[in-house]
N, C-alpha and C positions, 0 to 999 in steps of 0.2 A: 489358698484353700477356701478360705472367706466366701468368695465367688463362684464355687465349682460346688461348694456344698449349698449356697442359695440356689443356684441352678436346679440341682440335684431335689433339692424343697420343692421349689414353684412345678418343677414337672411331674414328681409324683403324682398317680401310682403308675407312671412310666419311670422307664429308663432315660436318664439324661446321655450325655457323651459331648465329645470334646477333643481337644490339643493343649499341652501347655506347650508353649513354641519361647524361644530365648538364646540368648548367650551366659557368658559366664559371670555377667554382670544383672543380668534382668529376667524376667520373667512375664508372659502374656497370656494373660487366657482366652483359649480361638472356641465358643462353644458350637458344638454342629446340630442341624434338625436331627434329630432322629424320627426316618423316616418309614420304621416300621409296622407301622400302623396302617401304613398307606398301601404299602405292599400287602401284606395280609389281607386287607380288604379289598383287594384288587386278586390278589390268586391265592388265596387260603390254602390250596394244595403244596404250591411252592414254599408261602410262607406259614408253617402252620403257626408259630406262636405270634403271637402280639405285642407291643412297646411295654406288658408288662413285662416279660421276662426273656425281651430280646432288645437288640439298639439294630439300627442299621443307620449307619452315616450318609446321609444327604449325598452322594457323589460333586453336584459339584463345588459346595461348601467344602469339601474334604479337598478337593483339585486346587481349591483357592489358598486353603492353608499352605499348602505343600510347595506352589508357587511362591508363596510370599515368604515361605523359607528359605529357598534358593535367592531368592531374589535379593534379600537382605541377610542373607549370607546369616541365616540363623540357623539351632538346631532344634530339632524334634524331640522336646525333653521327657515329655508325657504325654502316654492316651487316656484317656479316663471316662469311666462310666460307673454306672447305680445300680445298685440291687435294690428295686423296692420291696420291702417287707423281708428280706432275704438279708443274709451275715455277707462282707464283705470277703469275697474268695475268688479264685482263680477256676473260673468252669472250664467243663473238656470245650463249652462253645467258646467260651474266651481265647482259649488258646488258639482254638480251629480260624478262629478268627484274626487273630496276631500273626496264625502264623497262612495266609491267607495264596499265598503265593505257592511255596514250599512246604507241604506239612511239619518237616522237619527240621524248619530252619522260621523264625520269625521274620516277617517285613522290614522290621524296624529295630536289630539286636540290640542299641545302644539305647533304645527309649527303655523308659519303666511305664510301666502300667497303672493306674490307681483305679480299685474299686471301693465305693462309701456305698455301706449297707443305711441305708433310708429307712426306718420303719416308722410305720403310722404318721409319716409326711416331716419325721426330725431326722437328723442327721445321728447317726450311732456309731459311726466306728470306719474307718478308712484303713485298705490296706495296700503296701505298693507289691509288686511283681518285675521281677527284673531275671533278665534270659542267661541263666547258666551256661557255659558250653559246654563244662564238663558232663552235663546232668543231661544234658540240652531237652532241658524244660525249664519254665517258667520256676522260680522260687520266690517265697517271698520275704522280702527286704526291710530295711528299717526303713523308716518314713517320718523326717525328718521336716519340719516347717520352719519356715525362717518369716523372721517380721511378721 
């Protein structure tokens, strides 16, 4: 958490984002550009909002994680991203975005979500999100830190 919420500091009044990647033994934090900002200023119509109140993952910072998952045989524990100035929650874009493939079905069912509400550039409050099937929607979970 330590790492994901200085992240989440240093890039304020953007949105940060990320991987946590691991086994049942460890934990890594993969953080990604969010490259929002770059799109929007490139096609504002496409993208209308900006890295404050969007993330777009870098593609192939995201391809590399994903590789190096498979590759050492790890799993996909956490996505995470920031609300600046914003409470930590589950937006209809967050999910649209989890669930990016399939509307109805998430990318990734067995990851959790983490969003840290950032206000005026501190850390306030983190929330995790983890995919119901009953519900099949996102709920949110306890969030639990270790060490």
């Amino acid at each position: 958490m330590e790492q994901i919420i200085a992240q989440a500091e240093r890039e304020f009044p953007f949105e940060c984002c990320g991987f946590i990647i691991g086994d049942a033994a460890s934990c890594e934090v993969r953080p990604i550009t969010n490259i929002q900002n770059r799109r929007h200023a490139e096609d504002p119509n496409a993208f209308p909002r900006d890295a404050r109140t969007a993330f777009l993952m870098e593609p192939k910072e995201h391809l590399a994680v994903l590789k190096e998952i498979d590759e050492r045989k790890l799993a996909l524990k956490f996505v995470y991203h920031s609300h600046p100035d914003h409470d930590a929650y589950f937006s209809p874009t967050d999910r649209a975005q989890a669930c990016s493939f399939d509307p109805e079905y998430p990318d990734y069912p067995d990851t959790v979500h983490v969003v840290m509400s950032i206000r005026t550039g501190k850390f306030a409050r983190a929330a995790a999100f983890a995919w119901d099937a009953g519900r099949k929607d996102f709920v949110e979970a306890e969030l639990i830190v270790e060490g």
